[in-house]
Backbone as ProteinMPNN parsed JSONL, in Angstrom:
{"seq_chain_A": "XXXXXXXXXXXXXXXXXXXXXXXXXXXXXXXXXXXXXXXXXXXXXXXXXXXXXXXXXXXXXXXXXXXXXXXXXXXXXXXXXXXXXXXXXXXXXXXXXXXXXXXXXXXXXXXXXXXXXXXXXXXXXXXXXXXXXXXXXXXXXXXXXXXXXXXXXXXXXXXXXXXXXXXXXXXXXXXXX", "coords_chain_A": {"N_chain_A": [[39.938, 9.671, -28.894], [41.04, 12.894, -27.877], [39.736, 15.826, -27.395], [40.365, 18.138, -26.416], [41.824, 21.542, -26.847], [45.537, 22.286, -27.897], [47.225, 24.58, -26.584], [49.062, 27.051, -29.162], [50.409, 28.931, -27.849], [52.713, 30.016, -24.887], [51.106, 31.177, -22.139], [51.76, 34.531, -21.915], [53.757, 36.531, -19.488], [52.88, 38.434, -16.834], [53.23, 41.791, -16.755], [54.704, 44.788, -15.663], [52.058, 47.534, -14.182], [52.232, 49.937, -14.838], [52.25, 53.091, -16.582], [54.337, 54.286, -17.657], [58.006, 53.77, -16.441], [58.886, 55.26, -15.627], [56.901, 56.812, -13.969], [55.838, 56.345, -11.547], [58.634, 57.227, -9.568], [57.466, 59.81, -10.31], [55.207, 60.408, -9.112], [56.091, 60.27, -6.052], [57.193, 62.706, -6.169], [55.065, 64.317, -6.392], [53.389, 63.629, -4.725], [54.827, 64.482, -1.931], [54.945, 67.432, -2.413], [52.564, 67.754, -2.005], [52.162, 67.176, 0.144], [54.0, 68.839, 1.28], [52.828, 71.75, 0.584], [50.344, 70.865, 2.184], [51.193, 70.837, 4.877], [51.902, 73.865, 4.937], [49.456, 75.167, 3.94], [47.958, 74.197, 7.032], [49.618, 75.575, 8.341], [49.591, 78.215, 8.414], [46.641, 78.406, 8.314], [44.606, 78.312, 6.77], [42.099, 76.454, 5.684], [40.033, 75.998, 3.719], [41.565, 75.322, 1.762], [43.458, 73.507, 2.501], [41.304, 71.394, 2.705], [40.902, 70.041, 0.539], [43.544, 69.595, -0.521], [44.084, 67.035, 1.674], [42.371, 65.3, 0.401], [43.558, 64.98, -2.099], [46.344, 64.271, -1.108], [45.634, 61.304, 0.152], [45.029, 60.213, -2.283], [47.234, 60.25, -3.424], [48.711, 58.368, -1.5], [47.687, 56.397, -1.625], [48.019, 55.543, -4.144], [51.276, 54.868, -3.494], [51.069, 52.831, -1.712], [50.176, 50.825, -3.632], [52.159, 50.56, -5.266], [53.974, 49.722, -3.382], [52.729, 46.987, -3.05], [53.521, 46.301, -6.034], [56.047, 46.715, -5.889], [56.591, 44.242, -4.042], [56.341, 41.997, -5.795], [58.246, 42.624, -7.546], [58.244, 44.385, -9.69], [57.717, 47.194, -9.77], [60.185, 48.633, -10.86], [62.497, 48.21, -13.257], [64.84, 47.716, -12.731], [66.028, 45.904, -10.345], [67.694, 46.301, -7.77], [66.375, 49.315, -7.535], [64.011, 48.796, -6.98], [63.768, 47.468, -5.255], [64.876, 49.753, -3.278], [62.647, 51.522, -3.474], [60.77, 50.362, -2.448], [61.504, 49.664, 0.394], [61.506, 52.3, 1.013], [59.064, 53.071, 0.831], [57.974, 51.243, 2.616], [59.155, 51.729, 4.904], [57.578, 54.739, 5.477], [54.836, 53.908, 5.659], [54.933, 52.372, 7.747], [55.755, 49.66, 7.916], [57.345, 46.139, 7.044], [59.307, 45.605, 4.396], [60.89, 43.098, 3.998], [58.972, 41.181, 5.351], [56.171, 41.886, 4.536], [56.584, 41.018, 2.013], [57.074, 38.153, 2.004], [54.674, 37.658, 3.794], [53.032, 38.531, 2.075], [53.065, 36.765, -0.146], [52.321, 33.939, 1.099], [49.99, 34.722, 1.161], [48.879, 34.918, -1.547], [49.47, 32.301, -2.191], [47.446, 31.166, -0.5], [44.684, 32.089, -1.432], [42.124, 33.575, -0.377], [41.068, 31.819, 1.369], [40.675, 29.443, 4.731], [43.395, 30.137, 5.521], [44.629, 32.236, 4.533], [46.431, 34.939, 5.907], [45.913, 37.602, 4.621], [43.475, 38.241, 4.411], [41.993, 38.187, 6.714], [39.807, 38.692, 9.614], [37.806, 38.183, 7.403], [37.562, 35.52, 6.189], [36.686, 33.399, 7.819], [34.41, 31.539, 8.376], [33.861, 31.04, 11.479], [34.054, 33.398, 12.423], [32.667, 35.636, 13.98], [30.029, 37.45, 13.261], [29.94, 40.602, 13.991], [32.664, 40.679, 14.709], [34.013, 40.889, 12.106], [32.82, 43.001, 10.826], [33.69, 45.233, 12.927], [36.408, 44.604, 12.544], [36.974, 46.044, 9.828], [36.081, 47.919, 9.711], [38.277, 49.313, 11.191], [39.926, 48.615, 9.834], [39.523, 50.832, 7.573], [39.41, 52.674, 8.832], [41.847, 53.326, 11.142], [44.047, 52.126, 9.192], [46.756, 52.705, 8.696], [47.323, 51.252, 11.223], [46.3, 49.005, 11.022], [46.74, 46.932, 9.096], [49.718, 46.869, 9.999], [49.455, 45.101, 11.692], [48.33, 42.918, 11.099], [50.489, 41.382, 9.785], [51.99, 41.337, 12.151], [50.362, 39.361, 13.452], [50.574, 37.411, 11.671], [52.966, 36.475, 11.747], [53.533, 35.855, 14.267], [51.82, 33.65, 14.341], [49.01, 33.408, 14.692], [46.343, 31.95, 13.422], [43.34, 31.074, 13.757], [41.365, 32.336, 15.889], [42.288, 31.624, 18.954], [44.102, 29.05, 18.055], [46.995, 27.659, 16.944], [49.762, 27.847, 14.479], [52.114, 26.292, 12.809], [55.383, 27.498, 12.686], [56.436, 30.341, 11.218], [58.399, 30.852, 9.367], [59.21, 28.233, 8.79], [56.464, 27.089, 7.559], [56.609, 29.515, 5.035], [58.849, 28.569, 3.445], [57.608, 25.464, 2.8], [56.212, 26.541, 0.939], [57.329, 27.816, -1.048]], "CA_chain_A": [[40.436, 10.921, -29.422], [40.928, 13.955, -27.037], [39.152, 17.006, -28.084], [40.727, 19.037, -26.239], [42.559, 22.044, -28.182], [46.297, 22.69, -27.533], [47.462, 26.149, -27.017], [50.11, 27.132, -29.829], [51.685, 30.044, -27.673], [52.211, 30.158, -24.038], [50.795, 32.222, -21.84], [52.364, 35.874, -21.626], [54.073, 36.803, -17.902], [52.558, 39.792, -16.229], [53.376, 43.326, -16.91], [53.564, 46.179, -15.479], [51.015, 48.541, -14.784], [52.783, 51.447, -14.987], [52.675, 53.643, -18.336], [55.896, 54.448, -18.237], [58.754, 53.655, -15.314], [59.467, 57.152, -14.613], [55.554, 57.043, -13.021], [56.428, 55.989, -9.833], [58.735, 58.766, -8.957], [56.401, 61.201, -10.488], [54.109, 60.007, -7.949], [56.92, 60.241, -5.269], [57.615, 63.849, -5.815], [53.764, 64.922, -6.03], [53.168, 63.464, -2.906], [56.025, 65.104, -1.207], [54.984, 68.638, -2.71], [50.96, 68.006, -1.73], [52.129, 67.205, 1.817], [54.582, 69.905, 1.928], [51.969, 72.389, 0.628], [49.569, 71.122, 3.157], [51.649, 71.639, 5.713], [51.925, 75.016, 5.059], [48.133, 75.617, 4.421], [47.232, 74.298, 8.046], [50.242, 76.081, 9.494], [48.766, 79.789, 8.265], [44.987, 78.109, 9.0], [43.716, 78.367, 5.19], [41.537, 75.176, 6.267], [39.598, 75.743, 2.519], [42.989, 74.822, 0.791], [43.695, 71.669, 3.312], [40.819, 69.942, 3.1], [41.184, 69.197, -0.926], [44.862, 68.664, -0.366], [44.125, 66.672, 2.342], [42.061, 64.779, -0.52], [44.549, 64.628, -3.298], [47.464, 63.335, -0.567], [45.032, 60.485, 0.024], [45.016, 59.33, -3.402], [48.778, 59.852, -3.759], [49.02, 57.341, -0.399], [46.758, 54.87, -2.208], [49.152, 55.383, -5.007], [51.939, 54.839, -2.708], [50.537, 51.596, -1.752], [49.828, 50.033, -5.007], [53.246, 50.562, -5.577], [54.574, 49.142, -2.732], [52.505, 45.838, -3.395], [53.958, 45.831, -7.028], [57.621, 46.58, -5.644], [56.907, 43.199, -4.101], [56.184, 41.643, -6.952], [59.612, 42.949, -8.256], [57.479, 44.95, -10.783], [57.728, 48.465, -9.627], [60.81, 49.352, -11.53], [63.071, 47.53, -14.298], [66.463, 47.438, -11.74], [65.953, 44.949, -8.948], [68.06, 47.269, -6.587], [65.256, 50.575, -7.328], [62.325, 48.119, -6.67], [63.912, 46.98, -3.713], [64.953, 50.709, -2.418], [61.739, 52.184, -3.315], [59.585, 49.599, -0.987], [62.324, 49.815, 1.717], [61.062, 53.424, 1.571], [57.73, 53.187, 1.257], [57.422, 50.668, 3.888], [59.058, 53.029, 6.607], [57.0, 55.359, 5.596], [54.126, 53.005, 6.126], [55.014, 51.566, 8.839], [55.546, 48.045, 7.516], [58.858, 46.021, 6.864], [59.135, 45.336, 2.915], [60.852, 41.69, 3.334], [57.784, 40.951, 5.916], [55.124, 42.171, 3.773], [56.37, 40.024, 0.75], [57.054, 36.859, 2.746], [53.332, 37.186, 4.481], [51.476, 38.87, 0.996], [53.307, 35.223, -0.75], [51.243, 33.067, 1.392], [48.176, 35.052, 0.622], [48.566, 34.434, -3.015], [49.21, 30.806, -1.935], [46.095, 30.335, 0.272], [43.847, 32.955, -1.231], [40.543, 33.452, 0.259], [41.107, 30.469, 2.384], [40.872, 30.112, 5.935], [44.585, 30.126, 5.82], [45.101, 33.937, 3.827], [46.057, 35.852, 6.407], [45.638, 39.472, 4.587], [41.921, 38.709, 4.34], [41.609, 37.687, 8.311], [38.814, 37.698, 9.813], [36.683, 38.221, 6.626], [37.849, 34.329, 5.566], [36.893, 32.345, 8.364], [33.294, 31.377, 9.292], [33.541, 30.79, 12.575], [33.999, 34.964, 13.028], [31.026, 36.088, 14.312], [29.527, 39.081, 11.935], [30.356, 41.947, 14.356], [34.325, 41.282, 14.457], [34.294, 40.766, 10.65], [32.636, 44.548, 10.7], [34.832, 45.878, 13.213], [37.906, 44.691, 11.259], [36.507, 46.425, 8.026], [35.909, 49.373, 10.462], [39.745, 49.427, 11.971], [40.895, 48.726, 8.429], [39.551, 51.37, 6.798], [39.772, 54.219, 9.713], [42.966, 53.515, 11.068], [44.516, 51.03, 8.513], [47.985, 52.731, 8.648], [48.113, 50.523, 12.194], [45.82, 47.73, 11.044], [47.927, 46.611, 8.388], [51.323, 46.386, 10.424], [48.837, 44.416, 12.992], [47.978, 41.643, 10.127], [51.252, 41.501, 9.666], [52.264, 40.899, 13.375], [49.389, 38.532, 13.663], [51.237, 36.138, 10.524], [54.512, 35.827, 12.034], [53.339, 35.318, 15.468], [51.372, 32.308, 13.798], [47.747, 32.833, 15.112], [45.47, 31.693, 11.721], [41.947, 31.094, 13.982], [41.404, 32.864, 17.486], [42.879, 30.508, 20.262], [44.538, 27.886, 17.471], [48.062, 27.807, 16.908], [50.348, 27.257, 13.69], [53.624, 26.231, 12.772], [56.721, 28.647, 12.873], [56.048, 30.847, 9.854], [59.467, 30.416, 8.335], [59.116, 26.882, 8.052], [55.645, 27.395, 6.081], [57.197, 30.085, 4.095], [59.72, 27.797, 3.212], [57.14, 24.863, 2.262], [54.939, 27.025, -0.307], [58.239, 28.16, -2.385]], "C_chain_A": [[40.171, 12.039, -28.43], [40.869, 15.246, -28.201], [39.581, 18.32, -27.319], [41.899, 20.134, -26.671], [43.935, 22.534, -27.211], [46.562, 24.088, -27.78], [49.012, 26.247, -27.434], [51.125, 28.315, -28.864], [51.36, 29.944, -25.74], [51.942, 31.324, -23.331], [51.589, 33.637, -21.123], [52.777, 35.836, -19.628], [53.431, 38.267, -17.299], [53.445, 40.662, -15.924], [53.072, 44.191, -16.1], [52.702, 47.265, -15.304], [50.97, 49.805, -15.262], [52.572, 52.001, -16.538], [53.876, 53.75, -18.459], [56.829, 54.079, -16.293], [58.687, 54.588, -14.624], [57.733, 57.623, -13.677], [55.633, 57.37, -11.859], [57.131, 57.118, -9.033], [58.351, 59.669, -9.287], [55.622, 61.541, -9.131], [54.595, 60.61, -6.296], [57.088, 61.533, -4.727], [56.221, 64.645, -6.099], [53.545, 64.753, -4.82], [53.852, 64.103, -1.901], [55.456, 66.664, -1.432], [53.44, 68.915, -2.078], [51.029, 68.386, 0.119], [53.158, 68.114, 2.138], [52.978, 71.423, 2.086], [50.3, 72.204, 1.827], [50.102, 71.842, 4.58], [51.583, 73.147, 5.943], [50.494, 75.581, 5.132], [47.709, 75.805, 5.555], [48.411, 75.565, 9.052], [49.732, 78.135, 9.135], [46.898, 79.709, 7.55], [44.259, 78.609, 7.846], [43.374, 76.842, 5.019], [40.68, 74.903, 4.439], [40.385, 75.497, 1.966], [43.356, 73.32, 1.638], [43.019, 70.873, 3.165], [40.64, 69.227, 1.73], [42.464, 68.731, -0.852], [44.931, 67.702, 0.386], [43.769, 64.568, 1.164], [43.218, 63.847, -1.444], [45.635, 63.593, -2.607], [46.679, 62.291, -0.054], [44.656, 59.35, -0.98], [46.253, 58.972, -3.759], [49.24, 58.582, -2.698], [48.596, 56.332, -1.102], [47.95, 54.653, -3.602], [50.32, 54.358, -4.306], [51.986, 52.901, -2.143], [50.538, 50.535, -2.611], [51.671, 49.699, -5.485], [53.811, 49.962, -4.588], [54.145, 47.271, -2.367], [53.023, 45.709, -4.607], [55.224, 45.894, -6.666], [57.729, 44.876, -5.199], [56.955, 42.14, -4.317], [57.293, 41.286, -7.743], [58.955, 43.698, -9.746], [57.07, 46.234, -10.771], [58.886, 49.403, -10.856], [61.426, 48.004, -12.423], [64.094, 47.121, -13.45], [65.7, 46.765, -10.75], [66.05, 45.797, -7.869], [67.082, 48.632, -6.2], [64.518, 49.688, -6.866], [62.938, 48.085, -5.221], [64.09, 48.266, -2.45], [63.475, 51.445, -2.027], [60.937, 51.112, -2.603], [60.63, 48.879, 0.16], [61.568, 51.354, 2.106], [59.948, 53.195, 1.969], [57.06, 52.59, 2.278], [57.931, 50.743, 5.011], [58.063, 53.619, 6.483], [55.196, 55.018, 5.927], [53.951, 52.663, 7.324], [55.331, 50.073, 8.949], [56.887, 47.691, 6.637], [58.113, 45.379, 5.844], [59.543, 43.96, 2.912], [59.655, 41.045, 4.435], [56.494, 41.066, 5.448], [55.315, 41.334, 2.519], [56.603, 39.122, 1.009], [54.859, 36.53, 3.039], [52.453, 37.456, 2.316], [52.265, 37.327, -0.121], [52.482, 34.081, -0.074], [49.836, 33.429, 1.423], [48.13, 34.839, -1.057], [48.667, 32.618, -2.921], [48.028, 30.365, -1.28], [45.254, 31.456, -0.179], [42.624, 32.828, -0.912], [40.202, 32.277, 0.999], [41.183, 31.184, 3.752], [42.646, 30.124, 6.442], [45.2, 31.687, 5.192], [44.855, 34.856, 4.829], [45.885, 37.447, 6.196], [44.166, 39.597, 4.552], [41.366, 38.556, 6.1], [41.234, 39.025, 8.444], [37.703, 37.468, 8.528], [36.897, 36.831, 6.157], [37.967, 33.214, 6.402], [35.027, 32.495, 9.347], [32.634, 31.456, 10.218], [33.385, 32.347, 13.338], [32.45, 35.037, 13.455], [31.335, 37.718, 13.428], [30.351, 40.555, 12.609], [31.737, 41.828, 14.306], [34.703, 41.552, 13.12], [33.992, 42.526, 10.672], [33.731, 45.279, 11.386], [36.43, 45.76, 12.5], [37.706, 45.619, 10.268], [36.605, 47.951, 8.572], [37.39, 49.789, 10.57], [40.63, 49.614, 10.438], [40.91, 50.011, 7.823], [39.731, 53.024, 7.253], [41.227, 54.226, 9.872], [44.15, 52.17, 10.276], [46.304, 51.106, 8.488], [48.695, 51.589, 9.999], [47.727, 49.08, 12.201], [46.278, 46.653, 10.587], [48.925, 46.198, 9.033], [50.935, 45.276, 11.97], [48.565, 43.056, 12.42], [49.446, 40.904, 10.714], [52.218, 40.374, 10.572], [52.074, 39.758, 13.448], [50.432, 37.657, 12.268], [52.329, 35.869, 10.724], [54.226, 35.348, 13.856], [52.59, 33.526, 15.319], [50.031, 32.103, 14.466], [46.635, 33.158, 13.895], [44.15, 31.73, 12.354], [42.439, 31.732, 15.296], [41.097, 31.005, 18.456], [43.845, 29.088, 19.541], [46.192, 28.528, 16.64], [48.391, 27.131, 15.46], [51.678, 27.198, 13.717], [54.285, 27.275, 12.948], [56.533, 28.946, 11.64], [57.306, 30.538, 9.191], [59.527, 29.586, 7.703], [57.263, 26.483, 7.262], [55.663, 28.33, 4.826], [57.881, 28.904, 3.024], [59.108, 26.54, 2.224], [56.449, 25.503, 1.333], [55.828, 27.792, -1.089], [58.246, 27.131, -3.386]], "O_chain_A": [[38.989, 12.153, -28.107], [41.488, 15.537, -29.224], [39.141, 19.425, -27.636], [43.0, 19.617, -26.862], [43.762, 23.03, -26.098], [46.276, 24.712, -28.802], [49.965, 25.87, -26.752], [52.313, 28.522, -29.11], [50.231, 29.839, -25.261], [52.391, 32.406, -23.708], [51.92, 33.678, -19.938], [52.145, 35.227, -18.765], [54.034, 39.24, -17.753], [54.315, 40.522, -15.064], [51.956, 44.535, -15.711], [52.55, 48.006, -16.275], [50.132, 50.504, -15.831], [52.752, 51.286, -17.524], [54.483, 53.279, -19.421], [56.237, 54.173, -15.218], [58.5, 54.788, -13.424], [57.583, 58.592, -12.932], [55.521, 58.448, -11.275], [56.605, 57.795, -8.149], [58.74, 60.674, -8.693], [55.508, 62.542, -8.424], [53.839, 61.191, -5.517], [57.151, 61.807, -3.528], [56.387, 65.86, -5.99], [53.51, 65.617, -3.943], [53.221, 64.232, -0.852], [55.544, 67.267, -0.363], [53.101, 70.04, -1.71], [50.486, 69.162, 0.905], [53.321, 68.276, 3.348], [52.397, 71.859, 3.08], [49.486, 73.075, 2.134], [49.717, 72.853, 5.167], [51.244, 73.613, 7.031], [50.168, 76.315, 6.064], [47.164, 76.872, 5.835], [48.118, 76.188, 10.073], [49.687, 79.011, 9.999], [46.24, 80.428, 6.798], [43.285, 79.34, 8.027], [44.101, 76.069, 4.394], [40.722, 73.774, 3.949], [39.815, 75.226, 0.909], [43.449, 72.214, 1.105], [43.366, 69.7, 3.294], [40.298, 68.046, 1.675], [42.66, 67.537, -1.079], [45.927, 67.044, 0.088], [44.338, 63.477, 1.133], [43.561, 62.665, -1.472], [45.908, 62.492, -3.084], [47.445, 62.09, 0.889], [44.228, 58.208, -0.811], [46.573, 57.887, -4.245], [50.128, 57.831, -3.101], [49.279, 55.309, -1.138], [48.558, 53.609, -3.836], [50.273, 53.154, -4.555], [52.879, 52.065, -2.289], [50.898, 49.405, -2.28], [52.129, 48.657, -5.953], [54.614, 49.253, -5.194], [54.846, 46.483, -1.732], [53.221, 44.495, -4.641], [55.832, 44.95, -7.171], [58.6, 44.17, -5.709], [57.389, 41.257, -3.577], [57.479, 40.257, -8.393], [59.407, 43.34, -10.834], [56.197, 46.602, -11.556], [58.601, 50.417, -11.493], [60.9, 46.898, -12.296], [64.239, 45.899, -13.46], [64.628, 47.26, -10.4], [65.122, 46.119, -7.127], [66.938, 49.038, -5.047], [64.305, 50.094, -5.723], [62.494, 48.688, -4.244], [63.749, 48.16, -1.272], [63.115, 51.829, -0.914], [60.161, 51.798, -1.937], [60.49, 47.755, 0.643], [61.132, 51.586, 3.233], [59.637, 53.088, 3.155], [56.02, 52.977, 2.812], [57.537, 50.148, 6.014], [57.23, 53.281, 7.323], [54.452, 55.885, 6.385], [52.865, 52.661, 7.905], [55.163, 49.412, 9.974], [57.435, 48.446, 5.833], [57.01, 44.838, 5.906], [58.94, 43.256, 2.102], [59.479, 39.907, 4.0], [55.641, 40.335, 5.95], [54.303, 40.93, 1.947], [56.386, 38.501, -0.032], [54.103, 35.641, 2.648], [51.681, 36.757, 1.66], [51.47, 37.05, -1.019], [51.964, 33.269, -0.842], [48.837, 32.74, 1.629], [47.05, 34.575, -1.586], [47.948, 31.861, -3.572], [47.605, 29.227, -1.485], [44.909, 32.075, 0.828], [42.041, 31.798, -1.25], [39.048, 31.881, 1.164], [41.444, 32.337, 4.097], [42.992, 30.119, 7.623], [46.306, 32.081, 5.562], [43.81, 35.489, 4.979], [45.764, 38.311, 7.065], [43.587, 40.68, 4.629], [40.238, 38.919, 6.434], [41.695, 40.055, 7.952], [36.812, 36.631, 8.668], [36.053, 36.77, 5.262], [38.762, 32.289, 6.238], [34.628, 33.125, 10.327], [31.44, 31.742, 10.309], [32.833, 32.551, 14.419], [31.417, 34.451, 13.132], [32.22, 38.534, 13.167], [31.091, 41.327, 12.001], [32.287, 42.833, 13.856], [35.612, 42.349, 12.887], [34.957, 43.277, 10.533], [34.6, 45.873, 10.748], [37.243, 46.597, 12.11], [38.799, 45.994, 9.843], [37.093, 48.913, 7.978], [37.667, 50.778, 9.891], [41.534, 50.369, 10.08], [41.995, 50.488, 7.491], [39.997, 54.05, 6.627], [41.938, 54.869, 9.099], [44.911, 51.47, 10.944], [47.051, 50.139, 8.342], [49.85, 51.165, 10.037], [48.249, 48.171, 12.847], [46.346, 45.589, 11.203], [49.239, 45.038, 8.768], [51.667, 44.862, 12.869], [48.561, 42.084, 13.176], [49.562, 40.157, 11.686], [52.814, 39.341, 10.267], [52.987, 38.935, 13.514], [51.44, 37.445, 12.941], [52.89, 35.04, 10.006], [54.882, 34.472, 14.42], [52.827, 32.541, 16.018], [49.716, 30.971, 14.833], [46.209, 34.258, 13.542], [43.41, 32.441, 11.675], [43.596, 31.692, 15.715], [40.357, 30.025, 18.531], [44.257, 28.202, 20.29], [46.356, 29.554, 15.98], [47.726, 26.175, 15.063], [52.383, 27.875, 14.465], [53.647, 28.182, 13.481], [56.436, 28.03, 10.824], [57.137, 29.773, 8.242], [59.763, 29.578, 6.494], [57.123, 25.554, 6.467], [54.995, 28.118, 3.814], [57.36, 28.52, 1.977], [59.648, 26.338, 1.137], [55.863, 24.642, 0.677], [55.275, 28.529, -1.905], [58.891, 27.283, -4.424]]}, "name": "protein", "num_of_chains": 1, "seq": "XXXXXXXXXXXXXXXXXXXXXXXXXXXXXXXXXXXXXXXXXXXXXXXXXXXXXXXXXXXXXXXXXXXXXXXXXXXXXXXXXXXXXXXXXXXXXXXXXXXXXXXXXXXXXXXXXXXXXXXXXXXXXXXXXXXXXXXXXXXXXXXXXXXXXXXXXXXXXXXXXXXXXXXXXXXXXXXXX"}
């Protein structure tokens, strides 16, 4: 006799996070108004007004972000075509191509925290020695707008360990659909 209990309902699909749709371009046109208004602060040198806006458009970027990992998801907006425009934008404005970022961030949900996930490289491979793992963490978090589109690089060029080569990313794309 198996004791193990069947589940009567299955499990729900992920939602989401948004409160409401219309969030997103809320978000869109704060950010736009923080970084206009900075602009103008530094350009008539009212440096006590810049360096909280400087703040706030920091959280709207992180916003910005979040959203451009749920666009590629397909979970930013309800229309396919908005999801897909709004993280075409956001990933000019980034710096980072939107069907490149959801090709590579798909084999990090396939290999996560493995030594094969390259959005966690180098923090997911032993053989790092401690100080590059820091300097990564360092590079990430100072200049991440270039570190990011450097992962990126690094996962279509196909180097997974330093000096060790992998397949042609397409054709491991391809196998983990």
């Amino acid at each position: 006799m198996n004791a193990t209990p069947i589940i009567a309902t299955p499990i729900e699909p992920h939602t989401p996070h948004w409160l409401s749709r219309a969030a997103f371009p809320v978000l869109v046109v704060l950010f736009f108004l923080v970084q206009t208004s900075l602009g103008f602060a530094v350009y008539h040198a009212n440096y006590w007004l810049a360096a909280p806006l400087v703040l706030i458009s920091s959280h709207l970027m992180h916003a910005m972000l979040i959203g451009f990992h749920e666009a590629s998801h397909g979970l930013l907006r309800k229309s396919r075509l908005l999801n897909e425009i709004d993280g075409l934008i956001i990933g000019t404005f980034s710096l980072m191509s939107f069907s490149l970022y959801r090709a590579a961030h798909q084999l990090h949900h396939a290999y996560l925290a493995s030594e094969r996930d390259e959005e966690l490289w180098p923090f997911v491979h032993p053989q790092m020695p401690r100080g590059a793992r820091v300097l990564a963490a360092v590079l990430e978090l100072t200049i991440g707008l270039l570190f990011t589109p450097f992962l990126f690089v690094r996962t279509v060029t196909g180097k997974t360990v330093v000096g060790e080569d992998r397949q042609d990313f397409a054709v491991e794309a391809d196998r983990n659909r």
